[in-house]
C-alpha positions in Angstrom: 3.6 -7.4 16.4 0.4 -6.0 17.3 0.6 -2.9 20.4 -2.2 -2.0 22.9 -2.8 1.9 23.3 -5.1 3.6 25.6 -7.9 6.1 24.0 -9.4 8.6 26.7 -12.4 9.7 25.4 -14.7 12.9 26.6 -17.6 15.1 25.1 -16.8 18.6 23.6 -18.8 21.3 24.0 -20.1 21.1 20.3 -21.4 17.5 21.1 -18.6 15.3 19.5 -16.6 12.8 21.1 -12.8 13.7 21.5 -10.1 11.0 21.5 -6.7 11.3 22.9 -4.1 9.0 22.8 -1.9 10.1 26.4 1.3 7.6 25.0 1.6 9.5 21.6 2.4 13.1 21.8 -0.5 15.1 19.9 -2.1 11.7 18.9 -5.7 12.8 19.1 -8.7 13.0 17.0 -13.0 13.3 17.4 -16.2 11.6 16.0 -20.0 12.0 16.4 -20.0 8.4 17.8 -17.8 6.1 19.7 -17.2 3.8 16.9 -16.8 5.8 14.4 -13.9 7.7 17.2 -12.3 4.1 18.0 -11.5 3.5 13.8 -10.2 7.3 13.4 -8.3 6.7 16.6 -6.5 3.6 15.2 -5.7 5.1 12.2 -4.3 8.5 13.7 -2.4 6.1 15.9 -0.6 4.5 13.3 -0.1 7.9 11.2 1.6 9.0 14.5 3.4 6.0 14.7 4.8 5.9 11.1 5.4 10.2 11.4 7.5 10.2 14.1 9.9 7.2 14.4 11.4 8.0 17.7 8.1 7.8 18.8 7.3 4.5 18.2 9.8 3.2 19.9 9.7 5.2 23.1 5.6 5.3 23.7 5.2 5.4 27.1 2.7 2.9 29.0 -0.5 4.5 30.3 -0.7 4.2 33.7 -4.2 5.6 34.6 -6.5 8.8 35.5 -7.3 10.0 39.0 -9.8 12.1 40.0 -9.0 14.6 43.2 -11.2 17.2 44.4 -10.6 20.1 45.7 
């Protein structure tokens, strides 16, 4: 059974693209370019997946970002 998960992805200070996985604790990784971030983020996802097997069955659902300013 395939499973959707959502990757945020932001710029680092040194220029490479960070992305974090908010439904798997410390599920994160970075790239130079988005591509090459969306396949290391798929396969961090399933090392975090197969690491932590109370994880992969309680992965919260991404519900979504909201900007406030202040």
């Amino acid at each position: 059974m395939s499973r959707e998960f959502t990757v945020i992805v932001r710029e680092g200070e040194d220029g490479y693209l960070i992305g974090t996985v908010p439904e798997l604790r410390g599920c994160h990784t970075q790239a130079r370019t988005v591509d090459e971030l969306l396949e290391r983020a798929r396969e961090v996802i399933l090392l975090c997946l197969e690491d932590d097997d109370e994880q992969a069955g309680e992965a919260g659902h991404f519900v979504g970002l909201h900007r406030i300013a202040v």
